[in-house]
ZAMARGU-4260 file (C-alpha; in steps of 0.2 Angstrom, whole numbers, plus 5000, padded with zeros to 4 digits):
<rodrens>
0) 4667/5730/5386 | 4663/5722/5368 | 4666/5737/5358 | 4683/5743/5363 | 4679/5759/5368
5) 4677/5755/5391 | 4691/5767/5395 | 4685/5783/5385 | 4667/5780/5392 | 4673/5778/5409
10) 4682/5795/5408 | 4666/5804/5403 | 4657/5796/5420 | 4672/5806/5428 | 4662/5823/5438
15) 4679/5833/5432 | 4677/5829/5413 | 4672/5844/5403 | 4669/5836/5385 | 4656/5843/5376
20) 4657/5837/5360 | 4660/5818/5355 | 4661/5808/5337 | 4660/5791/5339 | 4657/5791/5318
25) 4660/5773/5314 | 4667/5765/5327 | 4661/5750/5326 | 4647/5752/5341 | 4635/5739/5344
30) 4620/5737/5354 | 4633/5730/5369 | 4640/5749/5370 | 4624/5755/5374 | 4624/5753/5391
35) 4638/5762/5394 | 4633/5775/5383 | 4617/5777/5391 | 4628/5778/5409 | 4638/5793/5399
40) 4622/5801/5394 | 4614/5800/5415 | 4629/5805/5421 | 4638/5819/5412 | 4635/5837/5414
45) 4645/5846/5399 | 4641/5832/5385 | 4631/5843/5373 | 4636/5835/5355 | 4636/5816/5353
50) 4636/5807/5336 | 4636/5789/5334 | 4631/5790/5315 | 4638/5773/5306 | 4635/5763/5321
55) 4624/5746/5321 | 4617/5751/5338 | 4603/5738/5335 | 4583/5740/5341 | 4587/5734/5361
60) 4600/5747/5362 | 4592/5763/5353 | 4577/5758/5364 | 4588/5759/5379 | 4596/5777/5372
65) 4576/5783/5371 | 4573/5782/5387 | 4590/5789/5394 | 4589/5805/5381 | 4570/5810/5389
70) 4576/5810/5405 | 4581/5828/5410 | 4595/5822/5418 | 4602/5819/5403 | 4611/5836/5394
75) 4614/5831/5376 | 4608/5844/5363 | 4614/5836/5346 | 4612/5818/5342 | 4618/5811/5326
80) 4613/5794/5319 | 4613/5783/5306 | 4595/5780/5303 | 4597/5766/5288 | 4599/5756/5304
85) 4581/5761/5313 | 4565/5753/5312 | 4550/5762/5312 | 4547/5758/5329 | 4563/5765/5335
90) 4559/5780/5322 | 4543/5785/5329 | 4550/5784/5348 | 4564/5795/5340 | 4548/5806/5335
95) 4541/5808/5351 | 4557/5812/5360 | 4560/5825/5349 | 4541/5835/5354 | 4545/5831/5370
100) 4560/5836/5373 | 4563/5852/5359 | 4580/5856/5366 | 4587/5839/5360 | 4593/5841/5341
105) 4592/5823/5331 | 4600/5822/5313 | 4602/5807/5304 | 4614/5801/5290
</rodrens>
C-alpha cells in the first residue's frame, strides 16, 4: 500500500480489535489509502472517532469515503477532515451525509 500505513489498517479489519478512536492527522494519506480506509470503515465494529484532517485524500477517494460512511454498516461517529482540500462537490455530498445520517459527526480544519 502507497501510503505506508497496510499493517495498521489490516489490524483494524481484525473481528478482535477494539480501537475506537484513531488520528491519522497528517500522515501523509492520499487518495491510494482510501480503499483500505473505506475496507476499515465496512468492517469494524468499535471504530467510533476517525480523523484524517491534513490529509490530501483527493476527490476519487472522499467520493469513495461518501458512500462507505452512509452505509449503516459503518459505526464511525466523528470524522475529522481538512476541508481546504474538498470541492464543492465533495462538500455538498458531505452535506447530505450528514441529514442523512445524524449520528455521524463531521468537523473540518
Amino acid at each position: 500500500m502507497a501510503c505506508g500505513i497496510a499493517e495498521l489498517l489490516m489490524g483494524l479489519r481484525d473481528p478482535a480489535c477494539r480501537l475506537q478512536v484513531l488520528s491519522l492527522w497528517k500522515c501523509g494519506l492520499t487518495g491510494a489509502c482510501c480503499e483500505d480506509l473505506c475496507t476499515v470503515l465496512s468492517t469494524s465494529q468499535s471504530l467510533e472517532h476517525l480523523d484524517l484532517s491534513e490529509n490530501e485524500l483527493g476527490v476519487g477517494g472522499m467520493q469513495k469515503l461518501c458512500v462507505v460512511l452512509g452505509r449503516p454498516t459503518c459505526s464511525l461517529k466523528r470524522l475529522w477532515l481538512k476541508e481546504s482540500g474538498l470541492n464543492e462537490e465533495t462538500l455538498q455530498k458531505l452535506a447530505t451525509l450528514r441529514k442523512a445520517k445524524p449520528s455521524l459527526n463531521i468537523g473540518y480544519i
